[in-house]
C-alpha positions in Angstrom: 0.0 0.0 0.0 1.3 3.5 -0.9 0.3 5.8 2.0 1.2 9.8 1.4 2.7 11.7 4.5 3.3 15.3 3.0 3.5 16.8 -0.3 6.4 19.3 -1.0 4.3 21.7 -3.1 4.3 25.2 -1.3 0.9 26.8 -1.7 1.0 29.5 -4.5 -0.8 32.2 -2.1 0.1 31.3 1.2 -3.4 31.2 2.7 -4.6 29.2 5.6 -6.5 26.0 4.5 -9.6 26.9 7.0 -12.2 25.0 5.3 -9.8 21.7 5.1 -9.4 21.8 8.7 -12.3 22.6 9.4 -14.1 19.6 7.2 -11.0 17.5 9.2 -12.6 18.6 12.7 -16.1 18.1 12.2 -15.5 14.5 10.5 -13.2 13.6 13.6 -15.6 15.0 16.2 -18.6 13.4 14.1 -16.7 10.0 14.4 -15.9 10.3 18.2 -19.4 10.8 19.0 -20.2 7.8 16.7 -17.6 5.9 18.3 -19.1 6.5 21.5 -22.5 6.1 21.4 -23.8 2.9 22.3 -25.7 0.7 19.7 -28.7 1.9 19.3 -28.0 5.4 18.9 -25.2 4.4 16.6 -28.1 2.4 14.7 -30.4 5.8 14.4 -27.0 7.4 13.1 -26.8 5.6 10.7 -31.2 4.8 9.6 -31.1 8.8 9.3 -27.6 10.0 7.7 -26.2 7.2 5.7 -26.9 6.7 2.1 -29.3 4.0 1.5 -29.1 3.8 -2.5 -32.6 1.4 -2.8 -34.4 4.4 -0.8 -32.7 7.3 -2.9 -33.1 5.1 -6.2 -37.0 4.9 -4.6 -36.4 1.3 -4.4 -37.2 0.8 -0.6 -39.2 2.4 2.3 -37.4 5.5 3.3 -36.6 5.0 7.1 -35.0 8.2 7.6 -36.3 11.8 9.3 -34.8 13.3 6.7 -35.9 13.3 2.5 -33.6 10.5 0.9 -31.7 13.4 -1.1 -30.3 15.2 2.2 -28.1 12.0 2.9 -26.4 12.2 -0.2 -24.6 15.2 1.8 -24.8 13.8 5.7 -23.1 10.5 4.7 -19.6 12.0 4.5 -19.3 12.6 7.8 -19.7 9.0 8.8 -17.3 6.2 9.5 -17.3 3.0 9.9 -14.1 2.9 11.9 -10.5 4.4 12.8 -8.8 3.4 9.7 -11.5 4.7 7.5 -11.3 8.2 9.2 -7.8 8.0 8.9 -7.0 7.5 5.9 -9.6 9.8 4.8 -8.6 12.5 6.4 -4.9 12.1 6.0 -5.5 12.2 2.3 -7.3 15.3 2.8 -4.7 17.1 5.0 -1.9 16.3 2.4 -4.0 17.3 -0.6 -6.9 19.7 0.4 -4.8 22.8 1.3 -3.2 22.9 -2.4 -6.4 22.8 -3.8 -8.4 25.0 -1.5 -5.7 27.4 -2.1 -6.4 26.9 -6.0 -10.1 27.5 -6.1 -10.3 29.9 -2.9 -12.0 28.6 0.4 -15.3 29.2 -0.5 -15.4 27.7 -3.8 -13.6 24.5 -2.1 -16.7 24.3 0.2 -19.1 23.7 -2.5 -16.4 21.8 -4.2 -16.2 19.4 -1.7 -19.8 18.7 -1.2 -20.2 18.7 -4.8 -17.8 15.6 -5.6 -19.4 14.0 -2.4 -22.6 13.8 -4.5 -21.4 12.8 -8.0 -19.6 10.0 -5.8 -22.5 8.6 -4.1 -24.3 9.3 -7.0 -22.1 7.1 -9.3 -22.3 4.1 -6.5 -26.2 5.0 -6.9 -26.4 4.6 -10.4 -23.5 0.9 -9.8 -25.7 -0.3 -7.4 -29.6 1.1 -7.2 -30.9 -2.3 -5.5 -28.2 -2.0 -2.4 -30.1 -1.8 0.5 -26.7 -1.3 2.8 -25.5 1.9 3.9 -23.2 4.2 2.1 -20.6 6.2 4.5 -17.1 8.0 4.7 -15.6 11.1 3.3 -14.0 9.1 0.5 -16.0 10.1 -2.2 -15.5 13.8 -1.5 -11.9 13.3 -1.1 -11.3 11.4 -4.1 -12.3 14.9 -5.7 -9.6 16.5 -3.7 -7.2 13.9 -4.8 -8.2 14.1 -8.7 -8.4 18.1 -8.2 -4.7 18.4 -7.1 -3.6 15.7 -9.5 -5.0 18.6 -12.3 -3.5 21.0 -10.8 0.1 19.7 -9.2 0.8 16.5 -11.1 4.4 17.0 -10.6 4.5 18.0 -6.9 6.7 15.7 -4.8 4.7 13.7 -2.6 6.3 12.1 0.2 4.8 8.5 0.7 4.9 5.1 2.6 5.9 2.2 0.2 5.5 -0.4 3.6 8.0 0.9 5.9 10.0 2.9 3.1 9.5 6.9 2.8 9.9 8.0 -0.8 9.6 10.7 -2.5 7.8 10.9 -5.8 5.6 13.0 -8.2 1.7 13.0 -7.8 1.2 12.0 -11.1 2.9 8.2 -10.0 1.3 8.5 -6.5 -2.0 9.4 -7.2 -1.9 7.2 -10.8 -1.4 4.1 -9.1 -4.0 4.8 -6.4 -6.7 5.7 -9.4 -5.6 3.0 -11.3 -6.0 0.1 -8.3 -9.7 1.7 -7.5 -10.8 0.8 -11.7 -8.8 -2.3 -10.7 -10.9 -3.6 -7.6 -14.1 -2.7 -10.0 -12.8 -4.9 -12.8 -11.9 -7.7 -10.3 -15.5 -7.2 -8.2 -13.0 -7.2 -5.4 -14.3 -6.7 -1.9 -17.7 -6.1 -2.3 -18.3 -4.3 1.0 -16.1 -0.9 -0.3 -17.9 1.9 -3.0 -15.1 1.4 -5.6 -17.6 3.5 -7.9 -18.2 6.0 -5.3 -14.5 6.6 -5.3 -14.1 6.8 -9.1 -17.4 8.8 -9.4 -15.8 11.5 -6.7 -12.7 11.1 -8.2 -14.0 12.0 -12.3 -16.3 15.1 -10.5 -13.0 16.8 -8.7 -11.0 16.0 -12.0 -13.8 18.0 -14.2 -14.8 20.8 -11.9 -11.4 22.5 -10.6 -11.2 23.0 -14.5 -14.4 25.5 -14.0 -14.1 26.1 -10.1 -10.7 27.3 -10.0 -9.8 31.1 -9.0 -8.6 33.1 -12.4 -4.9 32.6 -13.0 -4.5 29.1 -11.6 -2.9 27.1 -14.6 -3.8 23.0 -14.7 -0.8 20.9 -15.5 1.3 23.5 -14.2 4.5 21.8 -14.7 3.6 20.3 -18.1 3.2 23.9 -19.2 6.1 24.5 -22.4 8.9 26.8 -21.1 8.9 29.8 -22.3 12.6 30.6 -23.9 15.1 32.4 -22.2 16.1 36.2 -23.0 19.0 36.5 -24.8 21.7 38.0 -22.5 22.7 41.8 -23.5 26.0 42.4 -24.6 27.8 44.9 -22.6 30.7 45.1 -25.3 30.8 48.5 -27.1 32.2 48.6 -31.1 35.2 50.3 -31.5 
C-alpha cells in the first residue's frame, strides 16, 4: 500500500486551508461521538444519515427523518471505523490545502460537497438495488485527490511504500491509487467498499477544478512549455 505523509508543493498564495481543517474537525468530532454512542444510537445514526441507494433510487421504504436526497450530503461525515477516518482525512490534510488554495475557500466548500454527491451518486447509479448503507468522506476526497492531480501533477509527494518513505511525483502517487480503484471494480473485489463511489468522486474533482478554480490558476502546471530564455545583452561596445 502507498500511503502519502506530506506533499512538497508550497501553496501559490500562502493562505490558511480553513475549510480543510475545518471539514478535518467536524468529520473527527462526528466519528468520536459515533464511536461513543452505544448501539442503538449508533443504529439511528446511521437509519437517518447514511446513504441508503434502494431508498434514494425509490427502491425501498425511506426510514430516515430526513428526505432520501439530504443523505447524499450527511453520509460524508460517517465512519465505519479508525482506519476509514484516517485514511480519509490524512489524504485530505496532504491534498486539500493545495487545492483550497487553487479555487479559494469558499469555492472548495461547494467543491467538496459537490464531488461528495457525484460519488455517491455514481455508487447510486452501480448499485440502485443495495439496501446497505453508504458512508465516509471518501467520495468527497477522491475529488480532492483528482483536483490536485490537475493541478500539481508534478508536486513531490512524500509516501509510505511499507515501511520505506519515498519521495515521488503525484502523477505516479496518485496514478497508481486511481488505477487500483478501476482495478478492484474490474476484479468485483471486496464487495463491501464503494469502488464507484470513489471513481465517481474522483471523475467530478477531475472536471470541476477545470471550471471552479480562481482566475490565473494554470492546470498541468508543470507540463506547461517553457517559455525561452532572454537573450543575454551584450555589454561590449564597437570600437
Amino acid at each position: 500500500m502507498v500511503i502519502p505523509i506530506y506533499d512538497e508543493d508550497p501553496l501559490a498564495r500562502d493562505t490558511r486551508p480553513y475549510v480543510t481543517y475545518g471539514i478535518i474537525i467536524v468529520n473527527v468530532l462526528v466519528f468520536l461521538f459515533q464511536a461513543g454512542a452505544n448501539e442503538q444510537i449508533q443504529g439511528a445514526i446511521l437509519q437517518n444519515f447514511a446513504v441508503f441507494p434502494a431508498t434514494v433510487a425509490d427502491r425501498a421504504e425511506n426510514l430516515s427523518v430526513f428526505p432520501p436526497i439530504a443523505t447524499l450530503v450527511t453520509y460524508m461525515f460517517l465512519h465505519a471505523g479508525w482506519l476509514h477516518i484516517g485514511f480519509n482525512m490524512l489524504f485530505l490534510w496532504v491534498y486539500g490545502d493545495n487545492v483550497e488554495d487553487a479555487l479559494g475557500s469558499v469555492r472548495f466548500l461547494f467543491f467538496y460537497f459537490l464531488c461528495g454527491i457525484a460519488s455517491a451518486s455514481a455508487y447510486i447509479i452501480s448499485a440502485p438495488n443495495m439496501t446497505g448503507p453508504l458512508i465516509g468522506a471518501s467520495g468527497a476526497v477522491a475529488g480532492v485527490v483528482g483536483a490536485y492531480l490537475m493541478l500539481r501533477p508534478c508536486a513531490r509527494v512524500k509516501v509510505l511504500i511499507g515501511p520505506i518513505p519515498v519521495s515521488l511525483d503525484a502523477f505516479w502517487v496518485i496514478g497508481f491509487w486511481a488505477l487500483t480503484q478501476v482495478w478492484h471494480v474490474l476484479a468485483h473485489d471486496q464487495p463491501g467498499v464503494a469502488w464507484w463511489a470513489h471513481i465517481g468522486g474522483l471523475a467530478a474533482g477531475a472536471l470541476l477544478v477545470v471550471v471552479m478554480r480562481q482566475p490565473g490558476v494554470e492546470l498541468f502546471e508543470c507540463m506547461r512549455p517553457q517559455e525561452p530564455a532572454p537573450p543575454l545583452a551584450d555589454s561590449s561596445h564597437d570600437r
